[in-house]
C-alpha positions in Angstrom: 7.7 -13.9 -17.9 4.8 -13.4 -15.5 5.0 -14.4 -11.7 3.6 -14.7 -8.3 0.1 -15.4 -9.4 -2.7 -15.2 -7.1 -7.0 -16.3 -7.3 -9.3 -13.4 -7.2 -12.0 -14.4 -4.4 -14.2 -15.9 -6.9 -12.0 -17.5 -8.6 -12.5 -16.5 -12.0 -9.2 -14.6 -12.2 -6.1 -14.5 -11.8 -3.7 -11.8 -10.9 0.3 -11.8 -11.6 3.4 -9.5 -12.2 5.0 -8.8 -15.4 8.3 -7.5 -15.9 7.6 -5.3 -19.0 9.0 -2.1 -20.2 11.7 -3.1 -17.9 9.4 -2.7 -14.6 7.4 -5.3 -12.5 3.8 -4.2 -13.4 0.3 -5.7 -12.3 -1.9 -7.3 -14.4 -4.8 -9.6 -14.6 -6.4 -12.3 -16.6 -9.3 -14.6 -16.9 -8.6 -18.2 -15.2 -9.7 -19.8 -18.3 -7.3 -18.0 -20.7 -10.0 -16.5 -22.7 -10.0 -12.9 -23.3 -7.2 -10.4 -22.9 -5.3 -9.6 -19.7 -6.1 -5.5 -18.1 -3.5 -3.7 -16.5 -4.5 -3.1 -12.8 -1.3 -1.4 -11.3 1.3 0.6 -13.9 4.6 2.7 -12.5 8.2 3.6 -13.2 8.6 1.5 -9.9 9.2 -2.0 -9.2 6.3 -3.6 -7.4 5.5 -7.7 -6.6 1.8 -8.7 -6.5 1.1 -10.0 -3.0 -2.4 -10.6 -2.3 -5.7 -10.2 -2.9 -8.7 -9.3 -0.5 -11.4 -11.4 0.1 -14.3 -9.0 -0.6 -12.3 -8.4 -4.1 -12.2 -4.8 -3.6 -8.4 -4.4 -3.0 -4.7 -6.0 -3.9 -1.9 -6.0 -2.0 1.8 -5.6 -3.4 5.3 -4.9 -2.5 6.9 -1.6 -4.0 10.4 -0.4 -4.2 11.4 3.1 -2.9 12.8 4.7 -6.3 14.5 6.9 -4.2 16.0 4.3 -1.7 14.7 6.1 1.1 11.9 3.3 2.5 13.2 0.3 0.7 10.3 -2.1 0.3 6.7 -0.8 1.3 3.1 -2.3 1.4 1.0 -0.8 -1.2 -2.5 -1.8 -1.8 -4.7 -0.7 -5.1 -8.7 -0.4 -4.9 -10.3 -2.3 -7.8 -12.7 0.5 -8.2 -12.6 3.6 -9.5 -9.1 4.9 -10.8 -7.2 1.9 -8.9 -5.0 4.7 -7.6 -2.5 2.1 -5.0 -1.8 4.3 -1.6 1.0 3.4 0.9 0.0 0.9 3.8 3.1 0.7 5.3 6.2 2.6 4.4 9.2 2.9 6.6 12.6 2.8 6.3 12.5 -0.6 6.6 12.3 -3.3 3.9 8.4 -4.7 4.6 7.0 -7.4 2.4 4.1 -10.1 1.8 1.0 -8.5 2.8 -1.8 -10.3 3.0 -5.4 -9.4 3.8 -7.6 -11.9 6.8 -10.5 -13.5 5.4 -12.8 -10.7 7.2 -10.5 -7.7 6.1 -9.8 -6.0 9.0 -6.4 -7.0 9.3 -2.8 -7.4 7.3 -0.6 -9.8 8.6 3.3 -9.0 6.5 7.1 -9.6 7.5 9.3 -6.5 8.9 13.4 -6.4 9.2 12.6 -3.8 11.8 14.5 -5.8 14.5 17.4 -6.5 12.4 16.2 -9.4 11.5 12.8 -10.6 9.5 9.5 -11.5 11.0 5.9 -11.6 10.7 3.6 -9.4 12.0 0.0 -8.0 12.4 -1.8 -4.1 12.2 -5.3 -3.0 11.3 -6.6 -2.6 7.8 -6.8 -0.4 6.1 -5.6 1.9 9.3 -2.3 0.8 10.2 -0.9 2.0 13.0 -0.9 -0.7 16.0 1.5 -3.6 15.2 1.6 -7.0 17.0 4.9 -9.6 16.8 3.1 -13.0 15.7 6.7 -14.8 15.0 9.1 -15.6 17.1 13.2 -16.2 16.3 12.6 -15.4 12.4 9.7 -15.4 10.2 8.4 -14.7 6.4 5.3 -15.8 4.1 2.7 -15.2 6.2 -0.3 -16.7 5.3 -3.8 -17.0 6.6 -5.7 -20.2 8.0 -9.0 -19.8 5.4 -11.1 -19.5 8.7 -9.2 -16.5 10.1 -8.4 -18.3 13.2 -4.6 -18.1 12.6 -1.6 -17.0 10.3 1.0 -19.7 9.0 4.6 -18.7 8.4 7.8 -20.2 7.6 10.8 -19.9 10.0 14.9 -19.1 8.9 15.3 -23.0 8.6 12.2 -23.5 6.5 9.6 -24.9 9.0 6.0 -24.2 9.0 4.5 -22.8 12.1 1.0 -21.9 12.9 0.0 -19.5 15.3 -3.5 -18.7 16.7 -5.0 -15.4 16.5 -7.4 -14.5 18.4 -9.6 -11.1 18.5 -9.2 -8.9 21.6 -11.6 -5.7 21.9 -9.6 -3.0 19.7 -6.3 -5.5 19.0 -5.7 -9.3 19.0 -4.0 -12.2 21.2 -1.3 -14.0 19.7 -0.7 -17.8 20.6 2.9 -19.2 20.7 4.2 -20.8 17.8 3.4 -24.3 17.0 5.6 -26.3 13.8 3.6 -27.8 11.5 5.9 -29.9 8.9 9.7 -30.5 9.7 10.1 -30.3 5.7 12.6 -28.0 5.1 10.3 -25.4 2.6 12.0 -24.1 -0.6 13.3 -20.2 -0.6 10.6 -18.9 -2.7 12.3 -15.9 -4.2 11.0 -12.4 -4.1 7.4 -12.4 -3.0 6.7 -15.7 -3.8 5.7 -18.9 -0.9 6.5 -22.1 -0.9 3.5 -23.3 0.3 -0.6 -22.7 0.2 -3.2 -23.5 2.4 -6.4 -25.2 0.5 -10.0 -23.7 1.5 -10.8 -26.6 3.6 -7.5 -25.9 6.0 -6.8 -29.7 6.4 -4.5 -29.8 3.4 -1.1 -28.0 2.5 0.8 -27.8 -0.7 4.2 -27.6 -0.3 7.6 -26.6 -2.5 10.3 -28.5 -0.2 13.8 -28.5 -0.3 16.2 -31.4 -1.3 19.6 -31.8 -0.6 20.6 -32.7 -4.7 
């Protein structure tokens, strides 16, 4: 079985989780099947693949606190040297879905911090700050390919967009404007269901029926 797959910049590859040896592991393979698939992330935890960066120089995933102490945490793996993955975020609250913006300076992810989930922003790759880009409920953040704003999907499976805006050393967040009324699939663990295509002007979409 191998899940959540996701384009390398160029798109040449393709990156995916495994469940082998009894644990989600990260692995990836040439778009055009030839060849054979290299390990890029290997541990006794469990870990979804999440993203990864435009420059192709890191992946994002979600990793599970063997001890139970942080619950979910954002990880992210450099795909040079010894791809040893260091914590981005790790609290102990359940965080999930990181994705990189198209320039890299920022990670956009959902939090249950409040009690509840939603999306929000920090610095990459030095944390810290945090901005609240959803409002009432909020997961699968994902870019707009030009940067100029992060889509999400709400509790009843609407798709929002919301500007984002640069602001000297942080960034202004717009108010959240729905999209599509179609009620979006649940995608599962670190899945979407929906992606944006490079021109921004068309959406794929995995929508919920009521049979």
């Amino acid at each position: 079985e191998n899940i959540v797959p996701v384009w390398s910049p160029d798109g040449t590859q393709i990156a995916y989780t495994s469940p082998r040896q009894s644990q989600f592991n990260i692995y990836v393979k040439n778009a055009s099947g030839a060849g054979n698939e290299e390990t890029l992330v290997q541990s006794d935890s469990q870990k979804i693949l999440s993203d990864w960066s435009r420059d192709g120089r890191y992946i994002a995933f979600d990793g599970l606190d063997p001890a139970g102490k942080t619950k979910w945490d954002i990880w992210v793996a450099p795909l040079s040297g010894d791809h040893k993955p260091f914590p981005y975020l790790k609290t102990p609250f359940n965080e999930n879905d990181g994705v990189f913006s198209p320039d890299g300076h920022w990670m956009a992810y959902d939090s249950d911090q409040s009690g509840a989930e939603e999306v929000y922003l920090s610095p990459f790759p030095g944390g810290g700050s945090k901005w609240q880009v959803s409002q009432g409920g909020g997961v699968q953040p994902v870019w707009k390919p030009d940067g100029s704003a992060l889509y999400y999907v709400t509790r009843d499976g609407k798709l929002m967009e919301v500007s984002v805006k640069e602001k000297g050393s942080g960034v202004e967040i717009g108010k959240p404007q729905e999209r599509f009324q179609a009620t979006l699939a649940d995608s599962g663990p670190g899945g979407r269901s929906f992606a944006v295509a490079p021109d921004g002007k068309r959406f794929l979409i995995n929508k919920a029926e009521q049979s």
